[in-house]
C-alpha positions in Angstrom: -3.3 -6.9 -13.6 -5.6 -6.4 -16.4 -5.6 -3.5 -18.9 -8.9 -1.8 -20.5 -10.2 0.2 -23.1 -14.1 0.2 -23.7 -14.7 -3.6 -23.0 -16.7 -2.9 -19.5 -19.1 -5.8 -20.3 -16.2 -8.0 -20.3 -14.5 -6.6 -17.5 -17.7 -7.1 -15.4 -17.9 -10.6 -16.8 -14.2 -10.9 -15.7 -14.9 -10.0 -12.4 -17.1 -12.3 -12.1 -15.1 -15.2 -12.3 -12.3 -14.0 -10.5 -14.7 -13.4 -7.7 -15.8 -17.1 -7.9 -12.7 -18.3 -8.8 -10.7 -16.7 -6.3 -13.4 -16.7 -3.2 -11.5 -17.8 -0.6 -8.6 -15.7 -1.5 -10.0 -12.5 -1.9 -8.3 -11.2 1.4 -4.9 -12.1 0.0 -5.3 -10.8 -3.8 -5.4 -7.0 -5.2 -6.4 -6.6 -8.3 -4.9 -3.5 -10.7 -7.3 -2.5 -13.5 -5.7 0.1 -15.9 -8.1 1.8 -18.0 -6.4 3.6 -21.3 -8.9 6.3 -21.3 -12.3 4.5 -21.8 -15.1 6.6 -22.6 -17.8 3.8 -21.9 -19.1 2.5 -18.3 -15.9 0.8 -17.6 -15.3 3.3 -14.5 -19.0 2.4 -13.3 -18.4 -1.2 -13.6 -15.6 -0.3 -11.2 -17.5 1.7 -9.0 -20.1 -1.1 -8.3 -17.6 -3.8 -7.5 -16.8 -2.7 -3.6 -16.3 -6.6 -2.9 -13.3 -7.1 -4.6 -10.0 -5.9 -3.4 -9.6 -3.7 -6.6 -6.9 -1.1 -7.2 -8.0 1.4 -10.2 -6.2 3.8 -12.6 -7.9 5.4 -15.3 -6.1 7.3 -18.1 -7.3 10.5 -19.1 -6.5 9.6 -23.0 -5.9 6.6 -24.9 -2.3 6.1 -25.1 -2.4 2.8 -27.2 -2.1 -0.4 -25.6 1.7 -1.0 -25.3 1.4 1.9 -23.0 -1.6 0.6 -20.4 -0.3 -2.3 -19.8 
C-alpha cells in the first residue's frame, strides 16, 4: 500500500524497485496506490506502469494524510 500526494517522481522511482525487487513475484503481489488528490503527473506515472499488478485510487481533493492512508 502506498499513499501519494504530488511525489510522482518518487513514486516512479518506487516502482522501480519494487519491480526489480519483487520480479519473480509480481503474479502474486497487488499493489494499492492511493493518491490524496495530486494535481501533478502522479496519475500518468500510473498510467504507464501496465506491468505491475497495480490497484489505483485517486482522490478528488486533498484530505490530509491521516485520511489517504
Amino acid at each position: 500500500c502506498i499513499p501519494t500526494f504530488n511525489r510522482s517522481r518518487s513514486l516512479e522511482l518506487l516502482l522501480d524497485n519494487i519491480k526489480k525487487e519483487c520480479a519473480e513475484h509480481l503474479g502474486q503481489i497487488e499493489i494499492a496506490i492511493s493518491d490524496n488528490g495530486s494535481t501533478d503527473d502522479t496519475e500518468a506515472v500510473v498510467q504507464r506502469r501496465k506491468d505491475l499488478p497495480i490497484v489505483y485510487k485517486k482522490k478528488s481533493h486533498n484530505t490530509g494524510g491521516a485520511h489517504n492512508i
